[in-house]
C-alpha positions in Angstrom: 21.1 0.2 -11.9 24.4 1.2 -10.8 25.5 2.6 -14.7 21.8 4.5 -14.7 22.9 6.1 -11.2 26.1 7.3 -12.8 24.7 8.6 -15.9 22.1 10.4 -14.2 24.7 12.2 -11.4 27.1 13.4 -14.0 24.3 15.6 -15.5 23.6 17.1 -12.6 25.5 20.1 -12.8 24.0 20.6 -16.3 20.4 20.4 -15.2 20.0 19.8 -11.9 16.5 19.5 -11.3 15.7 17.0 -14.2 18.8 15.0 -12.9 17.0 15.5 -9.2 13.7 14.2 -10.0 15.6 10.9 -12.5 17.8 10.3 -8.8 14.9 10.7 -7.2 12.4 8.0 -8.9 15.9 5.7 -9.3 16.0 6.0 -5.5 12.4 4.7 -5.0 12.5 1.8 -7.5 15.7 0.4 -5.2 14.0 1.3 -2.4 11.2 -1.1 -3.4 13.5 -4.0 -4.0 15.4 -3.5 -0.8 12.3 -2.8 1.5 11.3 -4.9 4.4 8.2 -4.0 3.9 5.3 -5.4 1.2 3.5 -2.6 -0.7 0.6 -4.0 -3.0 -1.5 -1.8 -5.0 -4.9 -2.6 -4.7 -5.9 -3.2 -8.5 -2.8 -5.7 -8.8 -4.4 -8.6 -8.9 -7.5 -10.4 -10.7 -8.6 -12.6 -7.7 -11.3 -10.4 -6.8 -15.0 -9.6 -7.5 -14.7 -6.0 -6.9 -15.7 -5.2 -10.7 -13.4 -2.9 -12.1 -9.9 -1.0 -12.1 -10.7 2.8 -11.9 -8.1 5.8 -12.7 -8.2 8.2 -9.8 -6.3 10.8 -9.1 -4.5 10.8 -5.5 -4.0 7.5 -5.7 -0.6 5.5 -5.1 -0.2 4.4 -8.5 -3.1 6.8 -10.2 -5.8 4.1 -9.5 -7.7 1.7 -7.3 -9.7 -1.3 -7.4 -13.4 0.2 -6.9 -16.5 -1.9 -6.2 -18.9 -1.8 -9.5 -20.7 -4.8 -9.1 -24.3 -4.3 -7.9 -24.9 -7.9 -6.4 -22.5 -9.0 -4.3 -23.1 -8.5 -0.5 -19.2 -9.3 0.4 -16.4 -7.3 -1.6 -13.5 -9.6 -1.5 -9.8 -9.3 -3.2 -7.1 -11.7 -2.8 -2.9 -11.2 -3.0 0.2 -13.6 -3.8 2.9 -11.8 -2.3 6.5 -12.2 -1.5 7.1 -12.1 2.2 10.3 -9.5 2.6 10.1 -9.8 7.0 9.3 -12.8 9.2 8.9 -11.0 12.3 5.6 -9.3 13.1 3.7 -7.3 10.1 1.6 -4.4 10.7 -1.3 -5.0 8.0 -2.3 -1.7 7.0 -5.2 -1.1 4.1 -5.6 2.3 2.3 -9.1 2.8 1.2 -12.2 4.5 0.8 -15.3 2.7 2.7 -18.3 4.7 3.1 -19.0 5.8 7.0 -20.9 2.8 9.1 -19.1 0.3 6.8 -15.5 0.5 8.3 -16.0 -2.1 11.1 -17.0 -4.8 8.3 -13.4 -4.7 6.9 -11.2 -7.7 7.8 -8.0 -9.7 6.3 -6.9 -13.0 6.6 -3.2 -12.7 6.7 -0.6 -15.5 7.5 -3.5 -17.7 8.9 -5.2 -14.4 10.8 -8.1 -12.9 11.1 -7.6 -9.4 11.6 -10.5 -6.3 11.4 -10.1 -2.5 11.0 -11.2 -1.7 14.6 -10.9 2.2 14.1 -11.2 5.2 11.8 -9.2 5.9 9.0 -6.3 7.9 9.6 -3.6 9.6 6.9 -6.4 10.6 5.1 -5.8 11.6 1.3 -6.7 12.2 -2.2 -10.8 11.2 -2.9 -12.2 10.4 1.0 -9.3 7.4 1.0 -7.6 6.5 4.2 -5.7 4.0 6.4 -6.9 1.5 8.3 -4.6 -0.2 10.6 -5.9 -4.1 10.6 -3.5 -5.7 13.6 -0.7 -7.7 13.4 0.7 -11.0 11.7 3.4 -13.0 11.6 4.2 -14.3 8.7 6.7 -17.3 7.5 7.5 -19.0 4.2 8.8 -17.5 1.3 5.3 -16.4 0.0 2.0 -15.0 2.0 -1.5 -15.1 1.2 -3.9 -12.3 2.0 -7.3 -12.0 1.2 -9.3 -8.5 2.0 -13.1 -8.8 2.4 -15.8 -6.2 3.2 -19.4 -6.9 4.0 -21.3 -4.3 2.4 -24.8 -3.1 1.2 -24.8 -3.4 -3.2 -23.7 -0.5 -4.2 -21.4 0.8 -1.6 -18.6 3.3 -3.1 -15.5 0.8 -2.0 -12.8 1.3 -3.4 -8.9 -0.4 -2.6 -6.1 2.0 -3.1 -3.0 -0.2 -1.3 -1.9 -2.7 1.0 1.2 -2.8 3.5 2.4 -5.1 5.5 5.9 -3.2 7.8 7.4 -3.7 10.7 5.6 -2.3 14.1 5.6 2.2 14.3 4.5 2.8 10.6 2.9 6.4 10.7 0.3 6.7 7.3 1.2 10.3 5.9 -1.3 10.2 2.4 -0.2 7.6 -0.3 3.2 8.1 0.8 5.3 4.2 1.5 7.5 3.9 4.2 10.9 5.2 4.3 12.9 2.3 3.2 16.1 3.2 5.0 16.6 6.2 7.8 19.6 7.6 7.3 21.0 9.0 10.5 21.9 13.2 10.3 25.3 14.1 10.0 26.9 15.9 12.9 27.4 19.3 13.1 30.9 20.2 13.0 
């Protein structure tokens, strides 16, 4: 990382916007690994009857997991993550449920039940949005979370991401949480 880093600020005074946008996506994959936070794209994981992966555009990583199966009357998808915070979790879950089906989201997180008890908000990219599911606490070195949606066959579900931050997050589109906040420098 660190021999990348330097490589890619020496050629900045050559060409400073590819060097930018290189800095830029190194910054984000550190970010990820030094995060408190868990963000889990939706169509990471094959524990699901969902149906089928789908590239859309807007979406955090270009796709989501979208509901194609025509039988099932409950959507469910199920994550093995890494658990980066033991203090309380906001659970938050980006994606796009048609109106009147919103209230049948839930998760089961860290032995909780928690439901999406309001509209979307942060809306973005093909009618997708946040739902803010409640809080957990969560212990161990791994967590368990399994999403489920009771919903006519058919319904146009689809899961974009999952997060799971510390208490405040603000959804602004398909954009993660800042992974540090670096304080302004004082004027001089």
């Amino acid at each position: 990382e660190r021999q990348t880093f330097v490589r890619n600020l020496e050629g900045f005074e050559r060409n400073p916007g590819g060097s930018f946008s290189v800095l830029r996506v190194q910054f984000h994959n550190l970010a990820y690994k030094l995060a408190l936070w868990t963000w889990l794209e939706g169509e990471s994981t094959a524990q699901t009857n969902f149906g089928d992966v789908e590239q859309i555009p807007g979406c955090s990583s270009g796709a989501a997991l979208v509901s194609s199966t025509r039988i099932a009357k409950q959507y469910y998808v199920e994550y093995d993550t890494r658990v980066r915070d033991y203090g309380e979790q906001e659970v938050w879950i980006s994606a796009r449920i048609p109106k009147g089906l919103q209230q049948n989201l839930a998760a089961n997180v860290g032995g909780a039940r928690l439901t999406a008890n309001q509209e979307g908000v942060g809306s973005y990219g093909a009618g997708f949005a946040w739902y803010r599911m409640g809080l957990a606490r969560l212990s161990g070195p791994r967590a368990k979370i399994r999403i489920e949606i009771d919903a006519p066959s058919g319904a146009d579900i689809a899961i974009d991401a999952v997060l799971m931050v510390t208490p405040g997050f603000r959804p602004s589109g398909v954009t993660p949480p800042q992974p540090m906040v670096f304080k302004p420098t004082p004027k001089r």
